[in-house]
Each structure stands twice: as structure tokens, then as C-alpha cells.
C-alpha positions as CSV (number, residue, x, y, z in Angstrom):
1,X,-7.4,13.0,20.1
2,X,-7.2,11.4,16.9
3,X,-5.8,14.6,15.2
4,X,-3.2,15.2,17.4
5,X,-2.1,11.5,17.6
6,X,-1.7,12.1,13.5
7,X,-0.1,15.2,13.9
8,X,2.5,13.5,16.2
9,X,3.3,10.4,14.2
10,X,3.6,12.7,11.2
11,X,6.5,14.1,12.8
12,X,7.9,11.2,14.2
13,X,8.0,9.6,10.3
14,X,8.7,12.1,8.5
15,X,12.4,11.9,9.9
16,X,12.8,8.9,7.9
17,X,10.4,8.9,5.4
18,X,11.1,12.4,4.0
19,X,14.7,11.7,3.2
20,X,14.1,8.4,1.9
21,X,11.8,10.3,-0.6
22,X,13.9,13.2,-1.2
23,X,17.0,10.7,-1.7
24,X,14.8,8.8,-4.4
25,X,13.9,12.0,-6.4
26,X,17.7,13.2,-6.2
27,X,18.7,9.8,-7.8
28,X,16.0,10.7,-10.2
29,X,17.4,13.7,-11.5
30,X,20.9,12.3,-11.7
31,X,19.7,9.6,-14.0
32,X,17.7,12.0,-16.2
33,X,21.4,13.6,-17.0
34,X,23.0,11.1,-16.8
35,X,20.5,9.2,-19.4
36,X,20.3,12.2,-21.9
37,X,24.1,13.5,-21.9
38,X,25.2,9.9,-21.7
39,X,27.1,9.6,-25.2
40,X,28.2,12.9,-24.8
41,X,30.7,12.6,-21.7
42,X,34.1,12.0,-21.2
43,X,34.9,8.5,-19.4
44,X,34.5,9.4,-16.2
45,X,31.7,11.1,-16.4
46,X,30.2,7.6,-18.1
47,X,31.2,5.5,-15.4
48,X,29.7,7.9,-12.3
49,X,26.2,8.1,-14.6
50,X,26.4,4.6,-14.6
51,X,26.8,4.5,-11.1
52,X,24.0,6.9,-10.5
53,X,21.8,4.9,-12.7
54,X,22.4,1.6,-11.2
55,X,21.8,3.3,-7.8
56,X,18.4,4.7,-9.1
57,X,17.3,1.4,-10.0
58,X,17.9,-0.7,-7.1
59,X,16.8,2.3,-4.8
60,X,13.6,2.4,-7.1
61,X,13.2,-1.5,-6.0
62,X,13.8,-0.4,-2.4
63,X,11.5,1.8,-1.7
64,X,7.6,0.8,-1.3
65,X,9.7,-2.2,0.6
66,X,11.1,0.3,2.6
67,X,8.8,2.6,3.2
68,X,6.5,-0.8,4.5
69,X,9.3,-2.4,6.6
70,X,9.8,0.7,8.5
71,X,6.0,1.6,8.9
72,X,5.9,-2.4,10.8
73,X,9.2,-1.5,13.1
74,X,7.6,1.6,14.0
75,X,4.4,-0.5,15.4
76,X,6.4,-2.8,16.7
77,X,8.9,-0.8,18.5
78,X,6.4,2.5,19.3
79,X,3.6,0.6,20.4
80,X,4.4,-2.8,21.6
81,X,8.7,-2.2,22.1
82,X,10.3,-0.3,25.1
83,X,8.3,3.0,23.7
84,X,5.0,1.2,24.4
85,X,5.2,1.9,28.2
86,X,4.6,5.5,27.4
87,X,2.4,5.3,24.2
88,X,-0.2,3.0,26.2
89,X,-0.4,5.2,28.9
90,X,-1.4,8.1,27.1
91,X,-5.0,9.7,27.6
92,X,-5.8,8.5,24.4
93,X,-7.9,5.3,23.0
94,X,-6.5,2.5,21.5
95,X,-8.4,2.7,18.6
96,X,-6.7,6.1,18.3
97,X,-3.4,4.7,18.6
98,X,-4.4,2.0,16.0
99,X,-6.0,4.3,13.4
100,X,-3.1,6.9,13.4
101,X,-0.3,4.5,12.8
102,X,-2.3,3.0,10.4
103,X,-3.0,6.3,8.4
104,X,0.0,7.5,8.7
105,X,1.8,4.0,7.2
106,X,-0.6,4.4,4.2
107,X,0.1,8.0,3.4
108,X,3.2,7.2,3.1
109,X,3.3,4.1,1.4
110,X,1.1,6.0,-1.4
111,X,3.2,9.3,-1.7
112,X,6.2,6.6,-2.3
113,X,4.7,5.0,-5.2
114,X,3.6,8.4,-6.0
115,X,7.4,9.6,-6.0
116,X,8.5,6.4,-8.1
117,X,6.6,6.6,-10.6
118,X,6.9,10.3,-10.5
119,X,10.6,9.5,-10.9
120,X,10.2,6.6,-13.6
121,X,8.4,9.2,-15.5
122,X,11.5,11.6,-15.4
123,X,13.6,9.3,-16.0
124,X,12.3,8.1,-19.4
125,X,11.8,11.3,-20.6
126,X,10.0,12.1,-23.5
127,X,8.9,8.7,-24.1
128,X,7.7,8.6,-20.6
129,X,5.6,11.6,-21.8
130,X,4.7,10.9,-24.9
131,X,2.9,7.7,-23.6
132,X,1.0,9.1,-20.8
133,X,-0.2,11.8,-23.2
134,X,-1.0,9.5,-25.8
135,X,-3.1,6.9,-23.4
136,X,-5.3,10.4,-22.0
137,X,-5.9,11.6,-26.0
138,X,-6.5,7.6,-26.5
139,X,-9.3,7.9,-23.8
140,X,-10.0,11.5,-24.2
141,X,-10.9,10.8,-28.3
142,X,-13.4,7.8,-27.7
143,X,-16.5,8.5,-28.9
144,X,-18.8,6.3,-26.7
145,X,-19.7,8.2,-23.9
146,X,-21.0,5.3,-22.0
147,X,-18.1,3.2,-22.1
148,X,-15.9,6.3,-21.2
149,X,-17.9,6.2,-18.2
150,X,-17.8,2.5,-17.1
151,X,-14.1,3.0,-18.1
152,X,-14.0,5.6,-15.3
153,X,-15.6,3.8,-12.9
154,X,-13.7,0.7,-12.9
155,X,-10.6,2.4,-12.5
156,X,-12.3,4.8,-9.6
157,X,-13.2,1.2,-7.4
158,X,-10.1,-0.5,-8.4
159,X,-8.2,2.6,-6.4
160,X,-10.8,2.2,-3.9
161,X,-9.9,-1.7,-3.7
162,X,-6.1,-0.8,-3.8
163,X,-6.8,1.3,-1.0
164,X,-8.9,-1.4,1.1
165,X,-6.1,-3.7,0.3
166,X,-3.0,-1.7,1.8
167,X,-5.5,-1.2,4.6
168,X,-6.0,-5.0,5.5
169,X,-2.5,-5.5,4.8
170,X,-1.5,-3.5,7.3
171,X,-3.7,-4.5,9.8
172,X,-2.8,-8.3,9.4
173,X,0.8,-7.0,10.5
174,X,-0.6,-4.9,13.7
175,X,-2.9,-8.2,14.6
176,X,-0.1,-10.5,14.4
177,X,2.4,-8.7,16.5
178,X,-0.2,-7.5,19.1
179,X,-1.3,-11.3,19.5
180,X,2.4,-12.4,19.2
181,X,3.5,-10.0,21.6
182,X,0.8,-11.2,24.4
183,X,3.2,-13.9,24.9
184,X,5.3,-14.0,28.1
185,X,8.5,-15.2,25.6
186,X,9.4,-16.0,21.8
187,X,7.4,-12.8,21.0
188,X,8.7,-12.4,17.2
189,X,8.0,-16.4,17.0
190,X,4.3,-15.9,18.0
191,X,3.8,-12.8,15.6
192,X,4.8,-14.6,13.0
193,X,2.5,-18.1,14.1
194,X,-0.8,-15.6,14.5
195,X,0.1,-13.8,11.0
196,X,0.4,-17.7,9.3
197,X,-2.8,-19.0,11.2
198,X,-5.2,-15.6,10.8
199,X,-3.9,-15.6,6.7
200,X,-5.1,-19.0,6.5
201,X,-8.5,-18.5,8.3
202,X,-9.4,-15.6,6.2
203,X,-8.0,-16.9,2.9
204,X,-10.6,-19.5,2.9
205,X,-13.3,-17.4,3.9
206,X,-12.3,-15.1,0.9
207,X,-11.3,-18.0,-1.6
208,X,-15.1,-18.8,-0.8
209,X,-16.5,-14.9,-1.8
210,X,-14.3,-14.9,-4.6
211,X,-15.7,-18.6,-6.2
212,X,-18.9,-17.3,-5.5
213,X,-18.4,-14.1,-7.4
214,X,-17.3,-16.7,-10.1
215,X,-20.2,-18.0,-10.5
216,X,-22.4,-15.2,-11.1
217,X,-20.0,-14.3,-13.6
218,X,-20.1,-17.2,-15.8
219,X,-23.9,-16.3,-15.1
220,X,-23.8,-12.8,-16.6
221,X,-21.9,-14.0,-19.5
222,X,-24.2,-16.5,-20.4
223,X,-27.3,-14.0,-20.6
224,X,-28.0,-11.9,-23.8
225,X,-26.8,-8.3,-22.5
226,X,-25.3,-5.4,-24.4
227,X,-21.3,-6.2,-23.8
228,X,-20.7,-3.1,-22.3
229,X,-23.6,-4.0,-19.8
230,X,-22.7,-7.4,-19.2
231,X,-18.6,-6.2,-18.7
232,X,-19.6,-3.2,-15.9
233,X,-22.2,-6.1,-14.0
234,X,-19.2,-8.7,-14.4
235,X,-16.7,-6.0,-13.1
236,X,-19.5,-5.3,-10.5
237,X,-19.3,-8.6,-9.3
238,X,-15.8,-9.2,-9.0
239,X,-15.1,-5.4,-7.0
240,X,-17.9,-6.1,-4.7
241,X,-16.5,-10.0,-4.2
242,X,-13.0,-8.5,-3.5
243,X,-14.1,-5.4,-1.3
244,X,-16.5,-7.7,1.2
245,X,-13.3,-9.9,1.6
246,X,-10.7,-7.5,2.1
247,X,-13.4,-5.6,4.3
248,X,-13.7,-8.4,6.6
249,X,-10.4,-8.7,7.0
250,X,-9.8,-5.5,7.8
251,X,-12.1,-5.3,10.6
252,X,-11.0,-8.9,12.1
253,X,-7.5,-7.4,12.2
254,X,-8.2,-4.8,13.5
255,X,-10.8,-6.4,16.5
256,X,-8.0,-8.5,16.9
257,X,-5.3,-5.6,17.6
258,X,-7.9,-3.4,19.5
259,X,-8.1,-7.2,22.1
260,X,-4.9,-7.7,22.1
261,X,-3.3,-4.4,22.8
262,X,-6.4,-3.5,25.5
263,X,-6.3,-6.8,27.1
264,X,-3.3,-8.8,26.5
265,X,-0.5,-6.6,26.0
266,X,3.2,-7.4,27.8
267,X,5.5,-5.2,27.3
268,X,8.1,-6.9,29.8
């Protein structure tokens, strides 16, 4: 049920998200002309490239914020709004519901800042180019094959901790509306109480992993290793510190979503 309950919030989405991205990569290819032939065009012309770039930029800033905003309303209003009386009566799990809103929300959040810096890229042109070609034959030209491959590694977990990240991010939202909206009255009010008390809770406990994880690494750096040894175990350190907390916080949110929308949800 899973797949069909991502097929369906695809769809429901991609009415917004889709123009949203198409409408970024139009402004895009406005400002590319706009940027190149700039010098070149009558007066007009100069003011409606200005226009166009000035409306790139600020939809640029808009975006990932958009793209996240929207993802929240649509929890809120699809599973715990008016909406809800159907969704939570589907033959369907919660943990389904959960998981494909939650999938779905970080697809897209990722193909935005996919599309921006797609976008940014075009934009800048050849300089774009020119650096992103340099920084590969920069990386491509090192000799040391082992510090190639701690290179690669670090940047492999630190997408793997972006990823648990956006996760848990979204999941604090999901918990605190699903507790918040438990509450007979002063839903929005609640949400936001839960999201302020569950942040503080789990900020301590990771504060905690994270000054632990500190300690070990003034340990490593105080022992007689190869550099390159004692940067992958110190980088090691700090991934693992950061993964276990975001980890945890991930599954408390979503416990706490699963409880609430399965035992404490009203929708009146």
C-alpha cells in the first residue's frame, strides 16, 4: 500500500511543486540572456533583464523555503485538516501515510536544490563551469590514492547525514502538529508548544553525543597517527556522533506521529 500511497501524493504535489520548478528554471534562462547580451541591449531591453534578474534571485531565495512550507501545509491540511476525515479512513496504515508524505516532501525538497543550483550554474556561465571543472581535474589530478579515497568517503556520509537530517527535520514538523492537533482547541498553539518542548528534549540529548564525540577527538589528535589516519578516525567520530543523534530523533518523531495520529487524533 505503500507504493500506491506514493504514487498518489506524487500526483497530488506535483501540481504545485512542478510549476514552482519549471518557473525557477524559466527565470534561469531569462537571466542567462539577460546576463550575457546585457551591454548589448537597447534601454528597454536593460530594464526587463534587470527585472528578470532581480526576479531570479529572490525566487532563487524562495524556493527550498517554499518547496518546505508547502510540504508542512500539505500534512497539516491532508492529514490532520478537513482532508483527514478521508485520508485516516483509508485501508491503509499509518505508518504508510507517515512514510509517503514524508518521502514525497524529501524528493522534492532535493530535486529543488537540485534545480537551483542547476540554475545558479547557468546563470554564471562559464565561470560557473570553469570552476566545477577545475575542482573535478583538482581532485581527479591528486596523486595519493588514499586520501582520494577518504576524500570520497567523507563526502559520501556527509550526503548520507544531509539526508538523515532533512529526514528528522521533517518528522519534528509531523510530531508537533499531530501532538498539537490532539487538542480539543488552540490546535496551531499546541503544534508549536510540542515542536519548542520535543527540540529542547532532544537538543540536550544530542548536545550530549556531540561533546562526547569531542572528546574522543581531542583523543585521536593527541595520538601519533599518520594525519590522513587520524583525519578519517576524527571525521569517523564526528559522522557517527551526528548520525546516532539525528537517528534518534528521527525515530522519537516519528513514534510520536505514529501515537498521536493512531490514538489521539481530532479532527473536529
Amino acid at each position: 500500500m505503500l507504493g500506491k500511497m506514493l504514487g498518489h501524493e506524487f500526483k497530488a504535489t506535483g501540481r504545485i511543486m512542478l510549476p514552482l520548478l519549471l518557473g525557477e528554471a524559466a527565470l534561469a534562462v531569462l537571466s542567462y540572456f539577460a546576463v550575457r547580451f546585457y551591454n548589448t541591449m537597447p534601454l528597454l531591453l536593460t530594464v526587463l533583464a534587470r527585472i528578470a534578474i532581480g526576479a531570479f534571485i529572490l525566487a532563487s531565495v524562495a524556493l527550498c523555503f517554499a518547496v518546505l512550507i508547502l510540504s508542512i501545509l500539505r500534512f497539516r491540511d491532508n492529514v490532520l485538516g478537513d482532508q483527514g476525515y478521508l485520508v485516516n479512513t483509508l485501508p491503509v496504515g499509518v505508518s504508510s501515510i507517515i512514510l509517503s508524505k514524508l518521502f514525497v516532501a524529501v524528493f522534492w525538497l532535493l530535486l529543488a536544490a537540485a534545480t537551483l543550483a542547476a540554475s545558479v550554474l547557468l546563470v554564471t556561465g562559464q565561470q560557473g563551469f570553469n570552476a566545477v571543472r577545475l575542482s573535478v581535474e583538482g581532485f581527479l589530478s591528486l596523486t595519493d590514492a588514499e586520501f582520494q579515497a577518504v576524500f570520497l568517503e567523507m563526502v559520501l556520509e556527509g550526503a548520507g547525514l544531509v539526508l538523515l537530517s532533512l529526514n528528522a527535520a521533517y518528522l519534528s514538523f509531523y510530531a508537533a502538529m499531530a501532538m498539537g492537533y490532539g487538542f480539543a482547541t488552540h490546535k496551531t498553539f499546541w503544534s508549536f508548544v510540542s515542536y519548542v518542548v520535543m527540540g529542547m528534549i532532544l537538543n540536550y540529548f544530542s548536545g550530549t553525543l556531540i561533546n562526547l564525540a569531542a572528546t574522543g577527538w581531542e583523543y585521536v589528535g593527541r595520538l601519533d597517527l599518520d594525519s590522513t589516519l587520524s583525519t578519517l578516525t576524527q571525521w569517523r567520530m564526528a559522522a557517527a556522533a551526528v548520525a546516532a543523534s539525528q537517528l534518534v530523533k528521527a525515530l522519537v518523531f516519528y513514534f510520536v506521529t505514529h501515537l498521536s495520529l493512531k490514538y489521539r487524533l481530532n479532527l473536529e
